[in-house]
N, C-alpha and C positions, 0 to 999 in steps of 0.2 A: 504494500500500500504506500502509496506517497505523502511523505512530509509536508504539512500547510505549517506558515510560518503564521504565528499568531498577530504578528506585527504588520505583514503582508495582506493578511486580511481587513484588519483594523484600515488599512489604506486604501483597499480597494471596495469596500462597504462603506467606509464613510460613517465609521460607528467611533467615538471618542474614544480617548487612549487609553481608559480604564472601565471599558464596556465590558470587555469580552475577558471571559472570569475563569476560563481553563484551557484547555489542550482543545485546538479543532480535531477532530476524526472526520474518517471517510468512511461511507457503512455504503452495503450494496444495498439496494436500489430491488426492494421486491418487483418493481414493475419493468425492472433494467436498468443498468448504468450506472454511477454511484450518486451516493448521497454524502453532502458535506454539513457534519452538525458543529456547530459554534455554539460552547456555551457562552452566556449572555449575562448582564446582570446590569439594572438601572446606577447611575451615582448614588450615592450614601442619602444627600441630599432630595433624591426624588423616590425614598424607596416606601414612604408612610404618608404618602401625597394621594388623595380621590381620584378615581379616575375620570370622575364626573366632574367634578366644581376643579379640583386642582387644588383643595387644603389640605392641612396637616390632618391624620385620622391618629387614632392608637394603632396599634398594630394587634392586629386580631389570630389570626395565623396563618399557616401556609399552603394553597395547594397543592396540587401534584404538577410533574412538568411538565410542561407544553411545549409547543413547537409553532413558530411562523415561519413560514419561505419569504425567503428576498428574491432576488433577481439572482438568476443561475447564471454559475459560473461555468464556461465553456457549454460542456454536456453534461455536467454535472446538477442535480439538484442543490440547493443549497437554503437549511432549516437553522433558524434561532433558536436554543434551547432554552428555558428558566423557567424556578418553579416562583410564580408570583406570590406575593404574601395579599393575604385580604385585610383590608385596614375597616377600624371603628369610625366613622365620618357622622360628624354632629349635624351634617342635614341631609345624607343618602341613607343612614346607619351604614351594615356592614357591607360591602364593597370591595370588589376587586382595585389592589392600587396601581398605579399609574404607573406604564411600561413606554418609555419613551419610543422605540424603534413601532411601536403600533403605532397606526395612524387607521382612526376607521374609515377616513376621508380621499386615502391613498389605496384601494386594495387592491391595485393591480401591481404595488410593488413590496406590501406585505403584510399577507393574511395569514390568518388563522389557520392552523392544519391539523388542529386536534380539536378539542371541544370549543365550542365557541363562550367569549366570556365578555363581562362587563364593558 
């Protein structure tokens, strides 16, 4: 399997310099071809933020991980991993928190590939 450099992706995704929170892998591709997972992880700063209004919540607890595709790279698939934390929000209540690489506005450059959520 071939080496992805974690810093090379960082630049070619266009995700901030302390996004991407472990080892990229390449996994095959049930449908064919491989797949490249990038674990993922919001700033410190944005990780107890609503995903709805954008304030601070408590921190409630943690899903299970998910997965968004970006824009593939060659022939390759290429999925964002993290498991979101759900925050306490004084006027959603509880809520999935705010994951900056989603955008529900943008889905043709990256959606949801597992359960769909807040």
């Amino acid at each position: 399997m071939p080496t992805i450099l974690a810093g090379a992706l960082k630049r070619m995704l266009g995700l901030p310099a302390n996004v991407v929170a472990g080892v990229p892998r390449v996994e095959k591709d049930p449908r064919g071809g491989d797949v490249v997972i990038v674990p993922v992880r919001p700033y410190a700063r944005d990780m107890d933020q609503c995903a709805r209004c954008g304030e601070r919540g408590r921190p409630y607890d943690r899903l299970g991980v998910r997965r968004w595709r970006h824009l593939d790279i060659g022939c390759a698939r290429l999925l964002l991993e993290h498991a979101p934390r759900r925050v306490d929000c004084a006027e959603h209540g509880v809520t999935v928190a705010m994951v900056p690489w989603r955008d529900a506005r943008a889905r043709t450059r990256v959606t949801s590939s597992g359960r769909s959520h807040g």
